[in-house]
N, C-alpha and C positions, 0 to 999 in steps of 0.2 A: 227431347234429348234427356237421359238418364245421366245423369253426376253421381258419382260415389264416392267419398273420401273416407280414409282412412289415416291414422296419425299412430305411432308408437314411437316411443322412447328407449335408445339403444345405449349403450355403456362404449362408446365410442367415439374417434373423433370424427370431424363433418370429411376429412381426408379420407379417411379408414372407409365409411360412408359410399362418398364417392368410387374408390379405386373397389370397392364390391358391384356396385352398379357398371362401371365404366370394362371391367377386366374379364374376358370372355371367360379365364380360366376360373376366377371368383364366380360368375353368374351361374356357369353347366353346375356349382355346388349348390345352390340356390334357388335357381330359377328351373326350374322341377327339370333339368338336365341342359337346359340351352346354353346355348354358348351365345352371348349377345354382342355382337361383333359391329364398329362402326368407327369414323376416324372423329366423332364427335364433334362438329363442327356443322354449323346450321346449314340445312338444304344436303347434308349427305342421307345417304341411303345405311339405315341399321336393318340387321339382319337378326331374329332370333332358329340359330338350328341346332339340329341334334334332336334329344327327349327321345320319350318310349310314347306312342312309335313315333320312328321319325320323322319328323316336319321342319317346313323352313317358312317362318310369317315374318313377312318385311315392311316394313317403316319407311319415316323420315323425321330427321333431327329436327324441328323447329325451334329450339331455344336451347341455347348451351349460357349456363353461368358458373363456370367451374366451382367444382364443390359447395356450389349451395344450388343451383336448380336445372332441372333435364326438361325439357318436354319435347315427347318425338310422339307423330304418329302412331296407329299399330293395327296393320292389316293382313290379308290374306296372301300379300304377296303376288296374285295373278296379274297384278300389271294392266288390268282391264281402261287405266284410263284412259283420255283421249291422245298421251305423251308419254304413255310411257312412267309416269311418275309416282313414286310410292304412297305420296301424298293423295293421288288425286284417286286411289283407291281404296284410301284410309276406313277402316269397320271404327274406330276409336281412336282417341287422344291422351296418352298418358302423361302426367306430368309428376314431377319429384322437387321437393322440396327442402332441403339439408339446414337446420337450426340448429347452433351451435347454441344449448339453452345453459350451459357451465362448465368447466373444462370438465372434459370424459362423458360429455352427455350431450346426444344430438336426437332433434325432435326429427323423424322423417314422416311426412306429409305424402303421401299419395293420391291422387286426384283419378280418376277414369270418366273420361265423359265420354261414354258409348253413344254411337250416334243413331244405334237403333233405341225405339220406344218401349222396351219392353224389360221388364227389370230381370237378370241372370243371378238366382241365386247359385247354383253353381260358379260364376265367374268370382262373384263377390268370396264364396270360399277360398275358389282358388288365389286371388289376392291376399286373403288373412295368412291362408297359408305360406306363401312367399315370401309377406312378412316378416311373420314368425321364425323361417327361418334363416332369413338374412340376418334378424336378431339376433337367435343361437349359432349364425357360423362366427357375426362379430366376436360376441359375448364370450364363448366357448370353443371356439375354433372347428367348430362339427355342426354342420346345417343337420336340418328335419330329413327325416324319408320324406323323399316326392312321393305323392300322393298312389302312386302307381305300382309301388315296392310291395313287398310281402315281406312282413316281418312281427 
């Protein structure tokens, strides 16, 4: 299995943080168009839809610790397993991590353990960049162009 982590330091609180991650209308700014839709509570089903072009890859919440840790699933959505269950389809494991390291500064941790063997530099971009601009919508009120824009 492949591990990837990532860490940056935002100008924000671990709330602010959260309600970015948590709020479909924060994430489609974000999360290169998705609207990340879920009622966040362990064993629900999250949904990432929308982007260019359109797609819908679905989850499951494993671990809610409000404003300090996420960890859901994160698969293709086909429902291929033996229940039905978004888990049991899982391509990856995302997890989030919110440190409040001094007022107005919060460390976020990103973990990805893909469960195929084989290392995606392309995915590893696409994570910096989501990052990055989850940092510029906190920080500045205006996220990155998604990767996909012309500008």
């Amino acid at each position: 299995m492949q591990t990837r982590s990532f860490t940056l330091y935002v100008a924000a609180t671990s709330g602010q943080v959260w309600r970015a991650l948590t709020d479909p209308e924060l994430t489609r700014q974000f999360y290169f168009g998705l609207a990340v839709c879920s009622d966040w509570t362990p064993g629900a089903t999250i949904t990432f839809c929308g982007g260019e072009p359109a797609s819908t890859l679905v989850g499951q919440v494993v671990h809610v610790d409000h404003g300090r840790r996420l960890v859901h699933s994160f698969g293709s959505g086909s429902g291929s397993g033996s229940d039905g269950d978004p888990a049991d389809d899982a391509q990856s494991w995302v997890s989030w991590e919110l440190t409040d390291i001094e007022p107005g500064v919060v460390r976020v941790a990103l973990t990805h353990d893909d469960l195929e063997r084989r290392p995606d530099v392309e995915l590893d971009e696409s994570w910096l960049r989501l990052l990055c601009s989850l940092k510029t919508l906190l920080e500045t009120g205006a996220a990155l162009l998604p990767p996909t824009a012309e500008g």
